[in-house]
C-alpha positions as CSV (number, residue, x, y, z in Angstrom):
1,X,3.0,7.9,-10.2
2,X,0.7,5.8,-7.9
3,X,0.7,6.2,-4.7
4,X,0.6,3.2,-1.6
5,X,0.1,3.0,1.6
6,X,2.5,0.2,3.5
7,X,1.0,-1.2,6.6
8,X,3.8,-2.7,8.4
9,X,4.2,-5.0,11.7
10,X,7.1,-6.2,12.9
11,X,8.0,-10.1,13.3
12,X,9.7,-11.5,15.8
13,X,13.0,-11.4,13.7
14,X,12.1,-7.6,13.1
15,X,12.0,-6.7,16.7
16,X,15.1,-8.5,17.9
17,X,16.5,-6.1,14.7
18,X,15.0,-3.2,16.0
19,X,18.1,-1.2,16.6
20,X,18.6,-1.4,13.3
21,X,15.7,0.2,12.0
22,X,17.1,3.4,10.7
23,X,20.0,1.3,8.8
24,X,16.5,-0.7,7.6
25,X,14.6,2.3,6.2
26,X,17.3,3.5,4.8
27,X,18.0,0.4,2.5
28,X,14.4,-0.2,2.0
29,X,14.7,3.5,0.2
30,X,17.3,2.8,-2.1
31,X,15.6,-0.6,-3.1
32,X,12.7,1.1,-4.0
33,X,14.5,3.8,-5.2
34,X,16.6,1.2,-7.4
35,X,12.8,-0.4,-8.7
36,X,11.8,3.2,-9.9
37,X,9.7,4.0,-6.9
38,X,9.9,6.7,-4.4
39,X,9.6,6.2,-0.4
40,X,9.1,9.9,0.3
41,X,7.3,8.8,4.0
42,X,7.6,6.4,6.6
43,X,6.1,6.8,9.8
44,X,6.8,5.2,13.3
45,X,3.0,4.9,14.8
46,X,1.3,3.5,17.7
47,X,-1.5,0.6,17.4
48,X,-2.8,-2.0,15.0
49,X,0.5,-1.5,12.7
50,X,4.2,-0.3,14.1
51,X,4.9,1.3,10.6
52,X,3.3,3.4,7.4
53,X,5.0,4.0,4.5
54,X,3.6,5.8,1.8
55,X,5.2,4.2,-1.5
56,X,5.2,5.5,-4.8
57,X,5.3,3.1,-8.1
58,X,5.2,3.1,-12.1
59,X,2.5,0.4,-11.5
60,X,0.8,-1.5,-9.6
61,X,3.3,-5.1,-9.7
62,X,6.2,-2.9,-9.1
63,X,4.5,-2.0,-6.0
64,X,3.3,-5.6,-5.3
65,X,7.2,-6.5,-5.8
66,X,8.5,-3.7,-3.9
67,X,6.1,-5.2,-1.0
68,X,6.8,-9.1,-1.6
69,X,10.3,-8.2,-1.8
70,X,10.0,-5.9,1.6
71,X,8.3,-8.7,3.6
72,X,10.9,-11.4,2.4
73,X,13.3,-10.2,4.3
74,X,11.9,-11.3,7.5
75,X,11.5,-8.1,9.9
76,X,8.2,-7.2,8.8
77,X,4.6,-8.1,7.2
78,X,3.0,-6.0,5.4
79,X,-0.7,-4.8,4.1
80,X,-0.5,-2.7,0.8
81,X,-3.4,-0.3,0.2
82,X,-3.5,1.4,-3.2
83,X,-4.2,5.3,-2.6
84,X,-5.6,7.8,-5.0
85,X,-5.1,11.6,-4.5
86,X,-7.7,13.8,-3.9
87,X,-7.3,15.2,-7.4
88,X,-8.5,12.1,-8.8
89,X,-11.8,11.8,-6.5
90,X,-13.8,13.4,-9.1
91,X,-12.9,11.1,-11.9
92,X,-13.4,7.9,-9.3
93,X,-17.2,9.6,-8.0
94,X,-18.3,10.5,-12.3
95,X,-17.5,6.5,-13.1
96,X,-19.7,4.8,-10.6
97,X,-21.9,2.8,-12.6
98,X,-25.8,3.6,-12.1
99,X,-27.0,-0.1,-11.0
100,X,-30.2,1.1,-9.6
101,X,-32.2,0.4,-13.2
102,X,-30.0,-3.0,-13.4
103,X,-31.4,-3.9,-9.8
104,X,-34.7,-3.0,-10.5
105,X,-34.3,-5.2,-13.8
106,X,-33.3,-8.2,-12.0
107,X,-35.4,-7.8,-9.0
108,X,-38.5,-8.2,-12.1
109,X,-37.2,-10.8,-13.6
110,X,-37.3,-12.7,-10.0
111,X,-40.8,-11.5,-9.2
C-alpha cells in the first residue's frame, strides 16, 4: 500500500481542543482505518508542523480524501507528501529519462 506523510498544524479551533488530542488521534485511526487505510504513526514534534503522521492508502484519492476529510474538521491543516520506500529507490533512479541528448537537440535548433 502507499505510503504518506501528514504534515499537520493546529488551528485555532485545534488548540482550544487540544486536550482532546488523544480522543482526536484515535478517531482519526478508525476513519482511516474505516477508508481502507492504515495510521500505523503519528508523531507529536516540535517546529514548522505540531504533527506527522505517516498514512497508508489503496491510492492516491483515498489518501487525498482521508486528508480533505482530516482538515474539515477544523483542528488542523494539513500538507500531504507521497512517500516511496527505499525498496522502490531503484525502480524511481532506472526511469529517469536521459534529457541530456533532448537538450542538446533543442539548444541546436535555437542556435
Amino acid at each position: 500500500m502507499p505510503s504518506y506523510v501528514l504534515l499537520m498544524t493546529y488551528t485555532d479551533e485545534g488548540l482550544r481542543n487540544i486536550r482532546y488530542l488523544p480522543q482526536h488521534v484515535n478517531a482519526v485511526r478508525q476513519a482511516v482505518e474505516a477508508a481502507g487505510g492504515r495510521l500505523p504513526n503519528i508523531y507529536l514534534t516540535m517546529g514548522q508542523y505540531d504533527l506527522v503522521g505517516i498514512l497508508e492508502a489503496p491510492d492516491d484519492q483515498t489518501c487525498a480524501s482521508i486528508a480533505l476529510g482530516l482538515s474539515s474538521l477544523g483542528n488542523v491543516r494539513s500538507t500531504t507528501l507521497k512517500a516511496f520506500p527505499e525498496d522502490e529507490l531503484p525502480q524511481v533512479v532506472d526511469s529517469i529519462p536521459s534529457l541530456e541528448d533532448e537538450f542538446s537537440r533543442i539548444l541546436q535548433e535555437f542556435a
